[in-house]
N, C-alpha and C positions, 0 to 999 in steps of 0.2 A: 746196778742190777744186770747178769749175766744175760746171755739169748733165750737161756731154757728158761730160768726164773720169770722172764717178760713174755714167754711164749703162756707158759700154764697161767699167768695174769688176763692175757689175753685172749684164752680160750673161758677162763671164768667170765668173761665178758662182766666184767663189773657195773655196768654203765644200766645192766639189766636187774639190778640189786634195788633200788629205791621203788621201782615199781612193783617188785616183790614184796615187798614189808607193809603196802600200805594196807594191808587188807587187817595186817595185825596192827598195825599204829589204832584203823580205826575200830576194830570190836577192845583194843585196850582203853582208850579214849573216853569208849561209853561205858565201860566196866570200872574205870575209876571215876565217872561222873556221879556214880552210882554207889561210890564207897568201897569197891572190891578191888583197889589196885594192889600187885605185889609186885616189886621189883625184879625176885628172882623170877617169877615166871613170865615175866616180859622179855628180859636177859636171853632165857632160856626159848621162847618162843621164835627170838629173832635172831638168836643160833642157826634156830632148827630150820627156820622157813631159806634163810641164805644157805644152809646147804643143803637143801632141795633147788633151791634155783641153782647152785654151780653144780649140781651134781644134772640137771636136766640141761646145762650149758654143755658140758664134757659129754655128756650121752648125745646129744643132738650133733656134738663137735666129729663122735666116733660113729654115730651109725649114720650120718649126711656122708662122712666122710667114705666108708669101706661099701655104702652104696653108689658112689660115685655121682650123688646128686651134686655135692657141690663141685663145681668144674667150672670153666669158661665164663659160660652161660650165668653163672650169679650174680646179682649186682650188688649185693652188701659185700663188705669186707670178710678179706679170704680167712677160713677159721684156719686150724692150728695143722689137723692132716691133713686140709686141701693145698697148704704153701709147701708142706714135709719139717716144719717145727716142731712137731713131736708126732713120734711112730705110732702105730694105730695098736701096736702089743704096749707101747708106753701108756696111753692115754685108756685103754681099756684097767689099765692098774691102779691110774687115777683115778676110775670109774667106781671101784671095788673099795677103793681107801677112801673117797669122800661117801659112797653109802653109807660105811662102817660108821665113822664120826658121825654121820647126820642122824643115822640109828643111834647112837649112843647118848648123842646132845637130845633125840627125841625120850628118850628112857628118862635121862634126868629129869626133863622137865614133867613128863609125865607123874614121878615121885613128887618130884616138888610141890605140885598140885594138889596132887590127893593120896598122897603119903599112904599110910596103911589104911584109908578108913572108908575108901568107894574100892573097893577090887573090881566091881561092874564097869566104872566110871573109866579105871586103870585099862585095863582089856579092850574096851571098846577101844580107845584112842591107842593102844599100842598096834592092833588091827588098821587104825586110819593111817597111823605114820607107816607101816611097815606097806599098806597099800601107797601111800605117795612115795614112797622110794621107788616100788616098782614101776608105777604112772611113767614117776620122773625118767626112768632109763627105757623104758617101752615105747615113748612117744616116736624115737626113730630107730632104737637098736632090736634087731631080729626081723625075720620072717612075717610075725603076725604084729608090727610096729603099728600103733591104731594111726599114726600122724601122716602115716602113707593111705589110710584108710578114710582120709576127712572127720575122723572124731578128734582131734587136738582139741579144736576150740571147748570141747565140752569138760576137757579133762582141764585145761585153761579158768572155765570158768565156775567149778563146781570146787577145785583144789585153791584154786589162788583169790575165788572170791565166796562160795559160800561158807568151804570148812576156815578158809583163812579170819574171815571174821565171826562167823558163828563160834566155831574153834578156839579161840583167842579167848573170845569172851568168857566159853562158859570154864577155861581154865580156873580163872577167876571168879567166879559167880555160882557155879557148878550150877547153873539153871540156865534155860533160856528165857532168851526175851524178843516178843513178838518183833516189834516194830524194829528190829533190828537187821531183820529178812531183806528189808528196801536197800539200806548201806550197801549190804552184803553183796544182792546181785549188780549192784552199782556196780561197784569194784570188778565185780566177775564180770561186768561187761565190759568194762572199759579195758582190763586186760584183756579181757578177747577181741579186742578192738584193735591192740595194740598184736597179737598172733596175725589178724586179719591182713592191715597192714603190710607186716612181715609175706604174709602168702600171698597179699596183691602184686607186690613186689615182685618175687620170686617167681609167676604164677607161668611165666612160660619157661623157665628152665626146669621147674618143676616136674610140668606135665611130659618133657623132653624125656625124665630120668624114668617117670614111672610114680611119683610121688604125687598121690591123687587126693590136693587138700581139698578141702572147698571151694576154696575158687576157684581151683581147676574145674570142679564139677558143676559152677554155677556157672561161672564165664566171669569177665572183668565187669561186667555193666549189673550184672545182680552182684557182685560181692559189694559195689561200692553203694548198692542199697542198700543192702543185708548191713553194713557199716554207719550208715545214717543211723536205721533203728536202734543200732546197739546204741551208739551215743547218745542219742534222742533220750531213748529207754532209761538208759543211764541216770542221765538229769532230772529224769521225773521223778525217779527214784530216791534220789535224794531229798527233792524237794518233798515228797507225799512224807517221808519220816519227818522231814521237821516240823511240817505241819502238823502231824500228829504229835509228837512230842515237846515242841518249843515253847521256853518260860521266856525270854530275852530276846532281843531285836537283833543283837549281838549273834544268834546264831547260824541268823542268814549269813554271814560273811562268808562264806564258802565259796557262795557264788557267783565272786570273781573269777573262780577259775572254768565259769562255764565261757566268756569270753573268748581264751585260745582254743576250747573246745568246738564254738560256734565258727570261728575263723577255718580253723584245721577241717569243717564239713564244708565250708563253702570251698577249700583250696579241694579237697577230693572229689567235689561234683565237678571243679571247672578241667578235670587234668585228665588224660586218657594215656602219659607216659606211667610206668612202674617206677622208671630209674628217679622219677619227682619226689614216690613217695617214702624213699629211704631218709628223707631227713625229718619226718614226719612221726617215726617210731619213737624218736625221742621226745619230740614237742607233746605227744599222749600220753608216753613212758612218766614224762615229770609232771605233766599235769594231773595225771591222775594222784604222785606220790603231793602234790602240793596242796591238791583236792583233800586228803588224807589229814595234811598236816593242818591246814587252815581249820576244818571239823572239829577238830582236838583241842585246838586252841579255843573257837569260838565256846568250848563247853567249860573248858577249866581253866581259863584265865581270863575269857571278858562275857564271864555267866554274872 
């Protein structure tokens, strides 16, 4: 693998891809528990959602970067134009070529779904994706970027956790279903848990550059509350679904993964360093994607 080939690898940030999909693994999950699985619009679902995340990775990579937020001062790993691995005219191209495809992979699947026979159904969802395209490159490129504004977590957790599983689902089902709502904000928390995290982190180089997340605007000592309830919230959440829904003892096995969940709250009350909790995005990152996967299983192979 060449410099440039490992540079655009590593501006895709791949490591942030399992925690993206889980919100689809789990509205698929309960849409084939339910008899409405179809492979192509699974395929097709987790296309679309991987590039929205590499397309909100290279957006984030290009407007941190020509904001001169990330500099010095950041304690994660340097992205692609903060080192000069690729030029901020290059990586704006990649900007524009991964929307194209993500819009494209979202058209298909959209067909795929409901083919000639909901136009209302079609429209609505070409409006949501063509909206998360824009979300995805807004968060930090341009002037009125909402992620310099403190609304990220909301576009975090309405795109990556209630459309991601509501969304999925009703590809499949072309209906909603109530008790689904719980999963849903799960997920949308736990990924904004996992944003949160990232801005506790970040939270004095941040406020340094001008980029006024929420923590900036809370302080360290309320975001790392604002961070319990999400997790907290989280777990309830799931837990109130199964209980409304559960045929099998089997379906509790999820909740093994509140475990690293309960640990990772007691490591974030005891810590008052940022640079702690960079190893931390990932122990939530996978827990949430393993949270996902275990759910899945407990429905359709030890139901």
């Amino acid at each position: 693998m060449n410099k440039t080939t490992k540079a655009w690898f590593q501006a895709a940030r791949l490591r942030t891809l399992p925690l993206s999909v889980s919100g689809i693994i789990t509205g698929t999950v309960v849409a084939a528990y339910q008899g409405f699985f179809d492979v192509s619009i699974f395929i097709g679902a987790l296309i679309t959602t991987v590039g929205l995340q590499v397309l909100s990775n290279f957006a984030n990579d290009y407007g941190d970067g020509v904001k001169g937020t990330d500099n010095n001062d950041r304690i994660g790993p340097k992205r692609a134009l903060q080192s000069g691995a690729i030029s901020a005219k290059t990586m704006k191209k990649g900007i524009i070529i991964t929307a194209l495809i993500t819009l494209a992979a979202a058209l298909i699947l959209i067909y795929v779904a409901f083919k000639n026979t909901n136009l209302g159904y079609s429209l609505l969802f070409v409006a949501l994706g063509v909206s998360s395209i824009i979300a995805a490159i807004k968060y930090t490129v341009g002037k009125s970027a909402y992620g310099y504004n403190g609304l990220g977590d909301i576009f975090v957790f309405l795109f990556f956790g209630l459309l991601s599983v509501m969304g999925s689902y009703f590809l499949y089902a072309k209906q909603l279903y109530w008790p689904l709502w719980f999963p849903a904000v799960s997920i949308g928390l736990l990924s904004t848990a996992v944003l949160n995290l990232n801005n506790m982190r970040d939270r004095e180089g941040d406020q340094k550059a001008g980029k006024n997340t929420l923590v900036v605007a809370m302080g360290f000592a309320k975001a790392k509350k604002y961070h319990y309830s999400l997790l907290i919230v989280a777990m309830f959440c799931m837990l109130i679904y199964t209980i409304i829904t559960y045929t099998e003892i089997s379906h509790w096995i999820y909740i093994v993964c509140f475990a690293p969940l309960i640990k990772h709250l007691r490591f974030v009350q005891q810590t008052n360093a940022p640079i702690a909790l960079d190893p931390e995005l990932k122990k939530v990152a996978l827990t949430t994607f393993s949270l996902s996967l275990l759910f899945g299983l407990s429905l359709l192979v030890w139901a």
